[in-house]
C-alpha positions as CSV (number, residue, x, y, z in Angstrom):
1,X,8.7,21.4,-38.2
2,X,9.8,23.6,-35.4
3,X,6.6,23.1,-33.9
4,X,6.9,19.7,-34.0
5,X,9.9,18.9,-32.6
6,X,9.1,21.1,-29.4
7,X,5.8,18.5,-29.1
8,X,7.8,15.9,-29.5
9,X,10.5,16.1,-27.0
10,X,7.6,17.3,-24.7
11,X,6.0,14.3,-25.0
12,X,9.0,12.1,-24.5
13,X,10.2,13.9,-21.7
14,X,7.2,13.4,-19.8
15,X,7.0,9.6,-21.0
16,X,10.1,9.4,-19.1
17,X,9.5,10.9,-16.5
18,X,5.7,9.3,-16.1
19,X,5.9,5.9,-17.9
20,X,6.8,4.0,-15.1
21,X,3.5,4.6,-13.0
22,X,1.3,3.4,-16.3
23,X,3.5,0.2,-16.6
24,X,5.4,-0.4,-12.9
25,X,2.4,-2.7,-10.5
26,X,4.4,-0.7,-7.4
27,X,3.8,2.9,-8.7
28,X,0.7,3.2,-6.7
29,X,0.7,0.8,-4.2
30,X,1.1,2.1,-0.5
31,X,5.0,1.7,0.8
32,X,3.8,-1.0,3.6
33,X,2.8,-3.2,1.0
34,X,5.5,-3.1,-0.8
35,X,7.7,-3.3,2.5
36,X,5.9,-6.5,3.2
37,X,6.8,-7.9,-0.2
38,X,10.0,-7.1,0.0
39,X,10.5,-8.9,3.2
40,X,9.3,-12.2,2.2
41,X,11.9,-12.0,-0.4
42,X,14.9,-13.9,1.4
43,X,11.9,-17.4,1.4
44,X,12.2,-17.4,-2.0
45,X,15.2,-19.0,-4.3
46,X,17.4,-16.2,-5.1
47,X,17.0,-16.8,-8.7
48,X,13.5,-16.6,-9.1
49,X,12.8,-13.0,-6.3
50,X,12.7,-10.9,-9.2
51,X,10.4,-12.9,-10.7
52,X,7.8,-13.6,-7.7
53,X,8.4,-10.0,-6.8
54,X,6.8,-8.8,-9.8
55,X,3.8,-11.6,-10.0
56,X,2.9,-10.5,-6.4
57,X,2.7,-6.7,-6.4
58,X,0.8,-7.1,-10.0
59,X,-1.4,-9.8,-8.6
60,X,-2.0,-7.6,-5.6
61,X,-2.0,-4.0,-7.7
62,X,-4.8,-6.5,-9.9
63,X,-6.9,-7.5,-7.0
64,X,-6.4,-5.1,-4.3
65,X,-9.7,-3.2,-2.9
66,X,-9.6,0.2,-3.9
67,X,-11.0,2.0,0.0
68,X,-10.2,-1.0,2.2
69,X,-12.3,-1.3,4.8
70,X,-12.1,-0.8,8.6
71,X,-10.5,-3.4,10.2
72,X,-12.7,-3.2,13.2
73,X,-15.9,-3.6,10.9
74,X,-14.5,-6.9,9.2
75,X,-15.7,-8.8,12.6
């Protein structure tokens, strides 16, 4: 049992310590972007920031293009 517990408090110490970047949308998205979100925040209804916070940086951790591209060769 010894054994066991030692795996077990291994595991959920690094589920702690990890879990965030499997779940959170920000976890590995660069710090401009989320800069960028967070400055739009005082448009929105202070009730509902949270909310639009989250649906953006998931909608843009969803969509975003892994090696964006130059922008000098977008013209």
């Amino acid at each position: 049992m010894g054994i066991l517990s030692d795996l077990d408090k291994k595991l959920t110490d690094n589920m702690y310590e990890h879990a965030s970047e499997l779940t959170d949308a920000v976890a590995d998205l660069p710090p401009a972007v989320v800069e960028t979100v967070d400055r739009l925040m005082p448009f929105i209804q202070p009730e509902a920031r949270e909310t639009v916070r989250s649906q953006v940086l998931g909608l843009i951790h969803e969509y975003r293009i892994e090696k964006p591209r130059d922008p000098a060769e977008q013209n």
